[in-house]
C-alpha positions as a Markdown table, in Angstrom:
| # | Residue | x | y | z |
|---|---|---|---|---|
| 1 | Unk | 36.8 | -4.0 | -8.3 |
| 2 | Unk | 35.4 | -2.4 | -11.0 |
| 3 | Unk | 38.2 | 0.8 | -12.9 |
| 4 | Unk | 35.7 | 3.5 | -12.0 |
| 5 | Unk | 36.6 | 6.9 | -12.4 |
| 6 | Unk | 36.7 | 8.3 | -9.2 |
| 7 | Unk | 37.2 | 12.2 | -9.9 |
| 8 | Unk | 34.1 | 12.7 | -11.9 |
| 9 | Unk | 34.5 | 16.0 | -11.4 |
| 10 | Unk | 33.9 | 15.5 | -7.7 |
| 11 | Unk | 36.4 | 18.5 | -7.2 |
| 12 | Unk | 33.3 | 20.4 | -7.9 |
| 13 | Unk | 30.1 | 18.9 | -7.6 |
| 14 | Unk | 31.1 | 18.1 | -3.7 |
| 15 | Unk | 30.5 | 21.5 | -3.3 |
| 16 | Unk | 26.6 | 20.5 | -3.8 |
| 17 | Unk | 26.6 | 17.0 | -2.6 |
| 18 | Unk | 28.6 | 16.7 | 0.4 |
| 19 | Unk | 28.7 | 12.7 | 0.2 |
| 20 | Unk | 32.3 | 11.6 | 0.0 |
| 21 | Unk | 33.0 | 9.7 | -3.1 |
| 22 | Unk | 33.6 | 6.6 | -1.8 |
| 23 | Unk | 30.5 | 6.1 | 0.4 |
| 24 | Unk | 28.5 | 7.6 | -2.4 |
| 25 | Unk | 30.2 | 4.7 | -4.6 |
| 26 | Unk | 29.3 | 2.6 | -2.0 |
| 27 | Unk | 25.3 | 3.7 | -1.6 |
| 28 | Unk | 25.3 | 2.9 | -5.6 |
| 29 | Unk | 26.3 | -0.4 | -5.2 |
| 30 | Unk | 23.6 | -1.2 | -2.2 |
| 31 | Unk | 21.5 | 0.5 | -4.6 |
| 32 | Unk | 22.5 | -2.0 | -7.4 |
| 33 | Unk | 22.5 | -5.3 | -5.4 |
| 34 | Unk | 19.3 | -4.5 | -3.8 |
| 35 | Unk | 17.1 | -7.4 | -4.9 |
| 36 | Unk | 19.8 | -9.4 | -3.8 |
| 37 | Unk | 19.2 | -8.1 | -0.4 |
| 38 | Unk | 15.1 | -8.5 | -0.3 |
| 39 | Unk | 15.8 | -11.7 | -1.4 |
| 40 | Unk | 17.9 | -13.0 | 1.0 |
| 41 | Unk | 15.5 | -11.7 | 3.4 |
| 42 | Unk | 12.3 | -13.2 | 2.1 |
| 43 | Unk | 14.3 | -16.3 | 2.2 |
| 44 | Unk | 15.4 | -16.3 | 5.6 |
| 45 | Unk | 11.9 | -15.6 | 6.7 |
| 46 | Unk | 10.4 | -18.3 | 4.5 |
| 47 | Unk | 13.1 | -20.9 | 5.9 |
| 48 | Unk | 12.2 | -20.1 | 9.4 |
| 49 | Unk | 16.1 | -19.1 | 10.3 |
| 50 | Unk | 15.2 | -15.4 | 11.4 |
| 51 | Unk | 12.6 | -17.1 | 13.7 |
| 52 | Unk | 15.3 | -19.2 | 15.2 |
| 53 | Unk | 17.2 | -16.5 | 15.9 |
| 54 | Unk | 14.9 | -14.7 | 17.9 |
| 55 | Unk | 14.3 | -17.5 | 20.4 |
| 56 | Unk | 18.3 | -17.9 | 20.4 |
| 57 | Unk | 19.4 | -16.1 | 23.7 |
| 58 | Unk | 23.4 | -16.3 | 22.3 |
| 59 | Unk | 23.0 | -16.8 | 18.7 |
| 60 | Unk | 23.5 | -19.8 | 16.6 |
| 61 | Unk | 26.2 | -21.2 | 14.3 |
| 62 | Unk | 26.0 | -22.1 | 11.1 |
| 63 | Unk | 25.9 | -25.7 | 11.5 |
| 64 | Unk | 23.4 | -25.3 | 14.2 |
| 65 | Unk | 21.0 | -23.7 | 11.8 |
| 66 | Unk | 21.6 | -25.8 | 9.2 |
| 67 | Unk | 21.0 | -28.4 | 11.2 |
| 68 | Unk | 17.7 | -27.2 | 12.9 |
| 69 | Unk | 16.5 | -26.3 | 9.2 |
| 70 | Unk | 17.3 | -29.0 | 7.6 |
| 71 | Unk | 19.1 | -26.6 | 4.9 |
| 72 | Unk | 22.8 | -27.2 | 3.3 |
| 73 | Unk | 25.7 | -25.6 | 5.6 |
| 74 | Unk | 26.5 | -23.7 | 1.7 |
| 75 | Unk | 23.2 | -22.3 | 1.6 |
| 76 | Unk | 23.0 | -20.6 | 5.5 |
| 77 | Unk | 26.6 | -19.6 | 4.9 |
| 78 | Unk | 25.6 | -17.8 | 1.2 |
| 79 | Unk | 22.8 | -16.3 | 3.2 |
| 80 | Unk | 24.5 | -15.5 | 6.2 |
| 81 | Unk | 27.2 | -13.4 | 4.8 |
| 82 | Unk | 24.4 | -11.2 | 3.0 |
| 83 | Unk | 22.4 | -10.7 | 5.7 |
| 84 | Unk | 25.3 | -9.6 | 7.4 |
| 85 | Unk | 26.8 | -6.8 | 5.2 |
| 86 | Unk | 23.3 | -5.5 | 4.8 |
| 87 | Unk | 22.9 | -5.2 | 8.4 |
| 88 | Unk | 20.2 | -7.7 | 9.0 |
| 89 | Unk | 22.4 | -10.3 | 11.3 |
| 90 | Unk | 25.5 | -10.0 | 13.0 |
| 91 | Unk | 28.4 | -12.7 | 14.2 |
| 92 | Unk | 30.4 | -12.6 | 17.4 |
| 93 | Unk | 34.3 | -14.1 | 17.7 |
| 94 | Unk | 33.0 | -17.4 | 18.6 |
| 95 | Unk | 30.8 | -17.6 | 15.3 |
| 96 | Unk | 27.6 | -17.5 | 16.5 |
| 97 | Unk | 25.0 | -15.2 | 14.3 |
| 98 | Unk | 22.8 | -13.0 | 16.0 |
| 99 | Unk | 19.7 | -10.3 | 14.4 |
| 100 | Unk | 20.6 | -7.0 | 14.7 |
| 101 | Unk | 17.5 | -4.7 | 15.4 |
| 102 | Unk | 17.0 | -4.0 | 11.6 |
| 103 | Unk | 16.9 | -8.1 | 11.7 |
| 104 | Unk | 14.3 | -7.9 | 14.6 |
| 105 | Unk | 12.1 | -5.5 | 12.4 |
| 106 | Unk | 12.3 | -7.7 | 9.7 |
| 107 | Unk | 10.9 | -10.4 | 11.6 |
| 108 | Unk | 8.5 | -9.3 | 13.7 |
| 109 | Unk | 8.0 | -5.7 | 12.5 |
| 110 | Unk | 4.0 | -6.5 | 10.9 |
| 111 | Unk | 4.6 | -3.3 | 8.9 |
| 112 | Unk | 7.6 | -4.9 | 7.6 |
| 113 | Unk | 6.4 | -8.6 | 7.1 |
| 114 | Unk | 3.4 | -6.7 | 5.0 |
| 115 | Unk | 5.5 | -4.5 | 2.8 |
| 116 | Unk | 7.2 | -7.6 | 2.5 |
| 117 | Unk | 5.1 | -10.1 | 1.5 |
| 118 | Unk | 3.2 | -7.3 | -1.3 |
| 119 | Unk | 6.6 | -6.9 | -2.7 |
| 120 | Unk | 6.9 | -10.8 | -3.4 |
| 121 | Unk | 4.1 | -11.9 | -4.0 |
| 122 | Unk | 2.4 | -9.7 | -6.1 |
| 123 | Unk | 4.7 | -6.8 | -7.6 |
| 124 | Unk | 8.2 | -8.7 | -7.4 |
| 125 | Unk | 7.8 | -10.4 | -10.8 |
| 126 | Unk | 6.0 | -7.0 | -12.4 |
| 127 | Unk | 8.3 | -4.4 | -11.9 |
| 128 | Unk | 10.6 | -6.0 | -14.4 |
| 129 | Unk | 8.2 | -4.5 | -16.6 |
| 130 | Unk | 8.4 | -1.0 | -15.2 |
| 131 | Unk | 10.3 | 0.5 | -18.0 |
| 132 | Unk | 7.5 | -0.8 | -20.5 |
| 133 | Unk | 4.4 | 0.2 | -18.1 |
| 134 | Unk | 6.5 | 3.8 | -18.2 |
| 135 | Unk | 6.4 | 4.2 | -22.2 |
| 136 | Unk | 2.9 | 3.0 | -22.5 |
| 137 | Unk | 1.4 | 4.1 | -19.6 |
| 138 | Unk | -0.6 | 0.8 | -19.0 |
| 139 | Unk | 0.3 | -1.5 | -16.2 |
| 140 | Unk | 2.2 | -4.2 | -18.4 |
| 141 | Unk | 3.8 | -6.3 | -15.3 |
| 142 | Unk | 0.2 | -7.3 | -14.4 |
| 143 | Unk | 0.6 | -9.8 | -17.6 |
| 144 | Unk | 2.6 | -12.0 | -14.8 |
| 145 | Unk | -1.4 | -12.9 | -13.4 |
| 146 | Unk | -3.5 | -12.6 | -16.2 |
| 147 | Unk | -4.9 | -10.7 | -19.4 |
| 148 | Unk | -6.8 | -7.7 | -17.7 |
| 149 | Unk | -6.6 | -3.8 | -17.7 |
| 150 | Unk | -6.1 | -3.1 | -14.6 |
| 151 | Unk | -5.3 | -5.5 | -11.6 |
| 152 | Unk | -9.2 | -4.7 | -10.4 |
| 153 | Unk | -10.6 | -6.6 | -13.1 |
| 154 | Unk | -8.9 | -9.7 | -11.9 |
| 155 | Unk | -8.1 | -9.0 | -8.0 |
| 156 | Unk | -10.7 | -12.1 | -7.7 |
| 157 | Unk | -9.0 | -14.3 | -10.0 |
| 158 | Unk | -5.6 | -14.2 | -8.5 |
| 159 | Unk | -3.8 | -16.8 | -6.9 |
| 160 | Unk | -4.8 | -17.4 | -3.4 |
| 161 | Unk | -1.0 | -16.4 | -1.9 |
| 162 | Unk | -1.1 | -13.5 | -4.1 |
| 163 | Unk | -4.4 | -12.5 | -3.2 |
| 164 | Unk | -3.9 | -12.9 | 0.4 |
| 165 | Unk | -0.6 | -10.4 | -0.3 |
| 166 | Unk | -2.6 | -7.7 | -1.9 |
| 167 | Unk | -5.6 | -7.4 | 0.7 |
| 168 | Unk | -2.9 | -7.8 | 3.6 |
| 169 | Unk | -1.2 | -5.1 | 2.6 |
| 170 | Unk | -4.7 | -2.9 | 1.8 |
| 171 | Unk | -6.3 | -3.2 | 4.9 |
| 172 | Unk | -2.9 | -3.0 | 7.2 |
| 173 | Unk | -2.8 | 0.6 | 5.6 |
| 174 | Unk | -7.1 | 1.5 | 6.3 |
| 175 | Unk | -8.1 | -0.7 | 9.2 |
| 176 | Unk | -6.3 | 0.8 | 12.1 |
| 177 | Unk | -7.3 | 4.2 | 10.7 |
| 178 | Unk | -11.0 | 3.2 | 11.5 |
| 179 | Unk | -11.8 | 3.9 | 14.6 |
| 180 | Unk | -10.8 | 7.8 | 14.3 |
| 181 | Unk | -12.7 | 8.2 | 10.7 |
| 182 | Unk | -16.0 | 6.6 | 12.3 |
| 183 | Unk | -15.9 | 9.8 | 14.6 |
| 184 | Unk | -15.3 | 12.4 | 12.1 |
| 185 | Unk | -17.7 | 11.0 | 9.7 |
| 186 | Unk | -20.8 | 10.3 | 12.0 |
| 187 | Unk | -20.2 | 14.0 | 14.1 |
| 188 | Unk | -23.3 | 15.0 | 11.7 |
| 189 | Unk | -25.5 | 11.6 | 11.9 |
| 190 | Unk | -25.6 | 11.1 | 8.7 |
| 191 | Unk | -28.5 | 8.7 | 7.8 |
| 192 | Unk | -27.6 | 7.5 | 4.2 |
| 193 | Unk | -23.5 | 6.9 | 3.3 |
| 194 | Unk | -22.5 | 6.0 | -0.6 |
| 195 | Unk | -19.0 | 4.1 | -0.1 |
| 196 | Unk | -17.2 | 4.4 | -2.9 |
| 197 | Unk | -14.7 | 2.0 | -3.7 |
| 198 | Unk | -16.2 | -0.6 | -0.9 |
| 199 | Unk | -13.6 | -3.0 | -1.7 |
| 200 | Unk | -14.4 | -6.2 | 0.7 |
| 201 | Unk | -16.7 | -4.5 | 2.9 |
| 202 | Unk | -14.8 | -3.8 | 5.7 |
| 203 | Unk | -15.5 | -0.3 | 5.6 |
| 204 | Unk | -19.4 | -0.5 | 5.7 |
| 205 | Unk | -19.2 | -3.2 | 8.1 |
| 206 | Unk | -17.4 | -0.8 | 10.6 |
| 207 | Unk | -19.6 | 1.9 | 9.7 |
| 208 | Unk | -23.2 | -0.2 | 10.1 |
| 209 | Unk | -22.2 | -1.5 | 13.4 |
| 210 | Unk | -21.0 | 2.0 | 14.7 |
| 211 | Unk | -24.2 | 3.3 | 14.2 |
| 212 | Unk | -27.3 | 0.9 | 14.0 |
| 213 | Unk | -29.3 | 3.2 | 11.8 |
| 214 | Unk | -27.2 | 4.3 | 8.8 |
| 215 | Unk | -28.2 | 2.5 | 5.6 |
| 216 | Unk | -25.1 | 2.5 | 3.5 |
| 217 | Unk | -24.4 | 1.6 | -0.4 |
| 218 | Unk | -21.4 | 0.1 | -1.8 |
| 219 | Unk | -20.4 | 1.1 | -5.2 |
| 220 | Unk | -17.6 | -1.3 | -7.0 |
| 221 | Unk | -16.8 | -3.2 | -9.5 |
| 222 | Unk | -18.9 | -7.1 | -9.8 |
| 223 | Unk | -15.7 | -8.9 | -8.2 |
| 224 | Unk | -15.3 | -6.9 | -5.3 |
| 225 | Unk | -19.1 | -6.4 | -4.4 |
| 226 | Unk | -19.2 | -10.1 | -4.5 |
| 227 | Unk | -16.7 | -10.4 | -1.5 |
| 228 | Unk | -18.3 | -7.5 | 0.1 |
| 229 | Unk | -21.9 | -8.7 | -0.2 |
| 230 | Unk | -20.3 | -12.6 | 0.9 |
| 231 | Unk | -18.8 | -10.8 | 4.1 |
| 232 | Unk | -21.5 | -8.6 | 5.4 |
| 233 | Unk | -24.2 | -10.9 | 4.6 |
| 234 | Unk | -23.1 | -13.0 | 7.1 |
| 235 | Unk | -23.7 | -10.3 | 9.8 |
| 236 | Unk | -27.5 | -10.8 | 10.6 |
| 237 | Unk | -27.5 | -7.5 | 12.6 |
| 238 | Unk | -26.2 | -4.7 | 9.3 |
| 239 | Unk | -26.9 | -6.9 | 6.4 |
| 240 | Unk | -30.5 | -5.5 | 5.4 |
| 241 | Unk | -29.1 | -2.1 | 6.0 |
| 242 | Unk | -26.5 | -1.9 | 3.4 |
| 243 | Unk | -27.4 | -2.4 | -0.6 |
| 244 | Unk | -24.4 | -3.0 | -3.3 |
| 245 | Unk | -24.4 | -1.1 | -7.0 |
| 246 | Unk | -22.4 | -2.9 | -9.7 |
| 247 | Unk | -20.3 | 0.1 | -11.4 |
| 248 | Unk | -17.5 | 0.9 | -13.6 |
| 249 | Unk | -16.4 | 4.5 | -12.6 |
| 250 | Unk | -14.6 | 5.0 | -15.6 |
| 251 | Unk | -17.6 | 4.1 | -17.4 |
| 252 | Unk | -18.7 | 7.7 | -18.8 |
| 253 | Unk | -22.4 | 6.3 | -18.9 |
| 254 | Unk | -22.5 | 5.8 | -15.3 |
| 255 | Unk | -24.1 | 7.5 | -12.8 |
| 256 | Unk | -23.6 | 8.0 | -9.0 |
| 257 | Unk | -27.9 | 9.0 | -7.7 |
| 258 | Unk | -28.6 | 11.7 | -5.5 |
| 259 | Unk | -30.1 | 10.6 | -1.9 |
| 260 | Unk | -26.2 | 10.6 | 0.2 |
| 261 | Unk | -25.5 | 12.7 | 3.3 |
| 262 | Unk | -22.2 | 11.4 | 3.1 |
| 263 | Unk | -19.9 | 10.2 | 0.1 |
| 264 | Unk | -16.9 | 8.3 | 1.5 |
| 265 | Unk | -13.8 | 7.0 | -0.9 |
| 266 | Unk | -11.1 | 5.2 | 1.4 |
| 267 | Unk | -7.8 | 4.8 | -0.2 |
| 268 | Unk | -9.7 | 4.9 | -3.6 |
| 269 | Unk | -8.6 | 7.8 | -5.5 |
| 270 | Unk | -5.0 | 7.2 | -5.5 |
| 271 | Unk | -5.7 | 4.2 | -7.4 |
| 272 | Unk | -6.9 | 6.4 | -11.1 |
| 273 | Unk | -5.0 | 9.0 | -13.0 |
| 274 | Unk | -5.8 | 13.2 | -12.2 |
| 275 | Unk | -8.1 | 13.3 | -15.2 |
| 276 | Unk | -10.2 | 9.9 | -13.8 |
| 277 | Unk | -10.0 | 11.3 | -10.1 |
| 278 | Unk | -11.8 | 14.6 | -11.4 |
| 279 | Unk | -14.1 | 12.4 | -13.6 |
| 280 | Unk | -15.0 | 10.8 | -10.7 |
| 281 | Unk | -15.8 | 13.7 | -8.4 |
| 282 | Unk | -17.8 | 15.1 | -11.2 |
| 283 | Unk | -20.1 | 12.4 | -11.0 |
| 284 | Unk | -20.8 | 12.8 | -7.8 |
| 285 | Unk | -21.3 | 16.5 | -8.4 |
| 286 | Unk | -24.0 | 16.0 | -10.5 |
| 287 | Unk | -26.4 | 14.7 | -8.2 |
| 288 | Unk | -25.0 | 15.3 | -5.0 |
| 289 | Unk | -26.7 | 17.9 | -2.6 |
| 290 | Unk | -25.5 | 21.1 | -0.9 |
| 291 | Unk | -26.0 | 19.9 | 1.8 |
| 292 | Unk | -24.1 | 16.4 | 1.2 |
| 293 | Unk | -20.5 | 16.3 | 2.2 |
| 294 | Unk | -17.7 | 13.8 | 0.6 |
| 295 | Unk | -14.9 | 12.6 | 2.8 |
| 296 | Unk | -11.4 | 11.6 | 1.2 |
| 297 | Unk | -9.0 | 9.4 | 3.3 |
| 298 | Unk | -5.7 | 8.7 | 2.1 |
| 299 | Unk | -2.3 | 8.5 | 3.0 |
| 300 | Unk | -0.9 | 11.2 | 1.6 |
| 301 | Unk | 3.3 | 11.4 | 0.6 |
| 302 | Unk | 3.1 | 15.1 | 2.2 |
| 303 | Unk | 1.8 | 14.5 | 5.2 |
| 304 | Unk | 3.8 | 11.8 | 6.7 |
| 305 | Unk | 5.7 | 11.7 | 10.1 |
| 306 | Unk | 7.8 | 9.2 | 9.6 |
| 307 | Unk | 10.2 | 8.8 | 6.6 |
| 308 | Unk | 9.5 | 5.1 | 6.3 |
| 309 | Unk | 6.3 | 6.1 | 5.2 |
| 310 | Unk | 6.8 | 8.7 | 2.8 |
| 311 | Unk | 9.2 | 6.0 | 1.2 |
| 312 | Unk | 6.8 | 3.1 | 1.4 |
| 313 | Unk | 4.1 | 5.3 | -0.2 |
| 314 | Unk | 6.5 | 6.3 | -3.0 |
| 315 | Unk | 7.5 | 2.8 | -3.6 |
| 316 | Unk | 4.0 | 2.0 | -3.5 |
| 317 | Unk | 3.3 | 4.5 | -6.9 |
| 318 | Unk | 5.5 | 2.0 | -8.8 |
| 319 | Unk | 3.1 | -0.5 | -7.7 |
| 320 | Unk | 0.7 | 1.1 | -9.4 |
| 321 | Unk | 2.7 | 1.9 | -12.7 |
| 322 | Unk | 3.9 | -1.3 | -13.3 |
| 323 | Unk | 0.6 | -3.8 | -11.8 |
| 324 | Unk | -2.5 | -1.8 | -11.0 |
| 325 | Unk | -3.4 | 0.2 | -13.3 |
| 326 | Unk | -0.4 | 2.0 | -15.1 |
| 327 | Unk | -1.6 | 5.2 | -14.8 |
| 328 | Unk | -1.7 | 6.3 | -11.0 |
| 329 | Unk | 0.3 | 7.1 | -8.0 |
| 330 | Unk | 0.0 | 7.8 | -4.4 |
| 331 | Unk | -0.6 | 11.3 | -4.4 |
| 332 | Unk | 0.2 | 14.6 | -2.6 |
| 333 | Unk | -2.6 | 16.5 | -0.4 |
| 334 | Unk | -1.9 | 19.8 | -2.8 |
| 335 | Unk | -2.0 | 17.7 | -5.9 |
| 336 | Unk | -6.0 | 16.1 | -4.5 |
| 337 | Unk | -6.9 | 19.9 | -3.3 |
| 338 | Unk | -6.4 | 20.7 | -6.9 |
| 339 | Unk | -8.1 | 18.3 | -8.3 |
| 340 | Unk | -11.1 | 18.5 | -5.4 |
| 341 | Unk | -11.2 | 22.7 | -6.7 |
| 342 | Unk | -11.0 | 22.1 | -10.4 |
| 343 | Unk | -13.8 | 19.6 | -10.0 |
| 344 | Unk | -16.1 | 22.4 | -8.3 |
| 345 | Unk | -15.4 | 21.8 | -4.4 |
| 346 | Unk | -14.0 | 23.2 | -1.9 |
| 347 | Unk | -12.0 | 21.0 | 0.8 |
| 348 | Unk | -13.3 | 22.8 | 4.3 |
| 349 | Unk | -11.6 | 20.6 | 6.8 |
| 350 | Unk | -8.6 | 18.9 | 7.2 |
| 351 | Unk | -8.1 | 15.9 | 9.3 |
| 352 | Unk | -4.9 | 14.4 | 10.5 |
| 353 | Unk | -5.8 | 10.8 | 12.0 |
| 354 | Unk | -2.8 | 9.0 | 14.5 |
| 355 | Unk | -3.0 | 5.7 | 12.8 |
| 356 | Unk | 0.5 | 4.1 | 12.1 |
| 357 | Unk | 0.9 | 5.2 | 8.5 |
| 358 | Unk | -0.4 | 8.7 | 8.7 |
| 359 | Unk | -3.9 | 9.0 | 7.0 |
| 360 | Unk | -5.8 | 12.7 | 6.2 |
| 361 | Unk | -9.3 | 12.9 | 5.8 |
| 362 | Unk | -10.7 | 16.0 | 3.5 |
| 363 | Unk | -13.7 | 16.9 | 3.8 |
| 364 | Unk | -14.9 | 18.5 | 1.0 |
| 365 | Unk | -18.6 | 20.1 | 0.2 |
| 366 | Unk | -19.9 | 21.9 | -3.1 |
| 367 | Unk | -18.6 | 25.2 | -3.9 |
């Protein structure tokens, strides 16, 4: 193996990291192999092996996957032994391979499959540009898809796998959140909602057949109203009660009108910079009422349960650096409160929703 020097002045600084040496050695070189790892993983999922282990009551051999896959005895084996040092499989004395319960995750886990398949498809090829989206602050992996400034411009044009990847992995974080938001947002009946940041519609759609007399207005950029309007025009019963406004936020010429009880942004703010977010809510502060309330959902790194998710949502600001839009991250609740105040609100409620991946609503009026 490789002559490392051990010592490193380990004879101190153990006295502050309390990792032995060797294990922290060993965490570096997991660390260092890692896409080795995710894609063994992606393969074995794409091959249909980790499927064939889960209806395998004893396990299989080698030969007896290669066999059933129709793969080379060289490529399960190569496969094999990295799943099984990462931890995803296992093998018993009489050589038959077995998932361990990371493995299971892996293959059923939809969490998992999501994260996944986002990783792949659309930031895999990317992130080898992270060091360049860093230094110039603009999202210079996204040059994999196509010639646009942000991934928005294009999320129409991409390629239908790719596509499929991105809006998988957006609504598995928002949808299950929906049926706890809808409560919060309608406790005042509101009559008119401006959704900010519609995105494909779902949101509205949820929100028009919750309550059957809310009119509702989508503001987005041209692609992304054109799937919206697509979907919910197909819905005879909300259709004529939701109208679509073509608009670049970042525009400094455009306007969000007065007329909203409610101002709703799902998952929207995380994707522009602190100067854009408070841009944004200074647009709405222009014409918005005293007596009109904005509701911010997101998934906040600060307020998560689990620690899967507060790495998932970190992981997920690279996404952004290196694809979307170079500029934003997944951000903290204090880090949106201070934005929300230097923008001339206040936030006067909190709300902690129970969806897998723990969402807060703020609601937030005019100072």
């Amino acid at each position: 193996m490789t002559n490392v020097n051990l010592k490193y002045k380990f004879e101190v600084s153990e006295k502050n990291f309390p990792m032995k040496a060797i294990n922290a050695l060993n965490e570096a070189q997991k660390i260092s192999f890692s896409p080795f790892v995710f894609q063994t993983a992606f393969t074995l999922l794409e091959l249909g092996v980790l499927e064939l282990l889960l209806n395998s009551d004893c396990g299989l051999s080698i030969d007896e996957i290669s066999a059933s896959t129709n793969v080379s005895k060289y490529g399960i084996s190569v496969l094999f032994e990295m799943a099984e040092v990462s931890g995803m499989t296992e093998v018993d004395g009489n050589g038959k391979h077995k998932l361990t319960k990371t493995g299971y995750f892996v293959a059923r886990d939809e969490m998992t499959r999501v994260n996944l398949m986002f990783t792949q498809k659309v930031c895999y090829q990317g992130l080898f540009k992270l060091k360049e989206s860093i230094e110039s602050n603009s999202p210079v992996g996204l040059s994999v898809f196509g010639n646009w400034k942000t991934v928005y411009e294009g999320l129409s044009e991409l390629p239908e796998d790719v596509k499929k990847a991105w809006f998988d992995f957006d609504h598995f974080y928002s949808d299950n959140s929906f049926d706890e938001a809808l409560k919060i947002i309608f406790k005042t009946s509101p009559k008119e909602i401006f959704d900010i940041g519609g995105n494909t519609g779902k949101w509205a759609i949820a929100a028009t057949k919750y309550d059957k007399n809310v009119r509702l207005s989508i503001f987005d950029l041209p692609g992304q109203l054109k799937v919206a309007k697509a979907n919910i025009q197909a819905i005879d019963s909300i259709k004529d009660r939701v109208s679509y406004c073509e608009m670049d936020l970042l525009n400094k010429n455009s306007v969000i009108p007065a007329g909203a009880d409610v101002y709703w942004m799902s998952q929207f703010l995380d994707c522009f910079s602190e100067p854009e977010i408070e841009s944004i809510l200074l647009k709405i502060r222009e014409n918005a009422s005293k007596h009109s309330t904005i509701y911010i959902m997101e998934t906040f790194t600060d307020n998560q349960k689990f620690p899967a998710a507060k790495y998932s949502l970190v992981a997920t600001s690279l996404y952004f650096t290196a694809i979307a839009n170079g500029n934003s991250k997944m951000y903290s609740s204090s880090t949106m409160k201070y934005i929300i105040e230097k923008a001339g609100f206040k936030c006067v409620n909190e709300y902690h929703l129970h969806s897998l991946s723990f969402h807060t609503i703020l609601e937030v009026k005019l100072v």
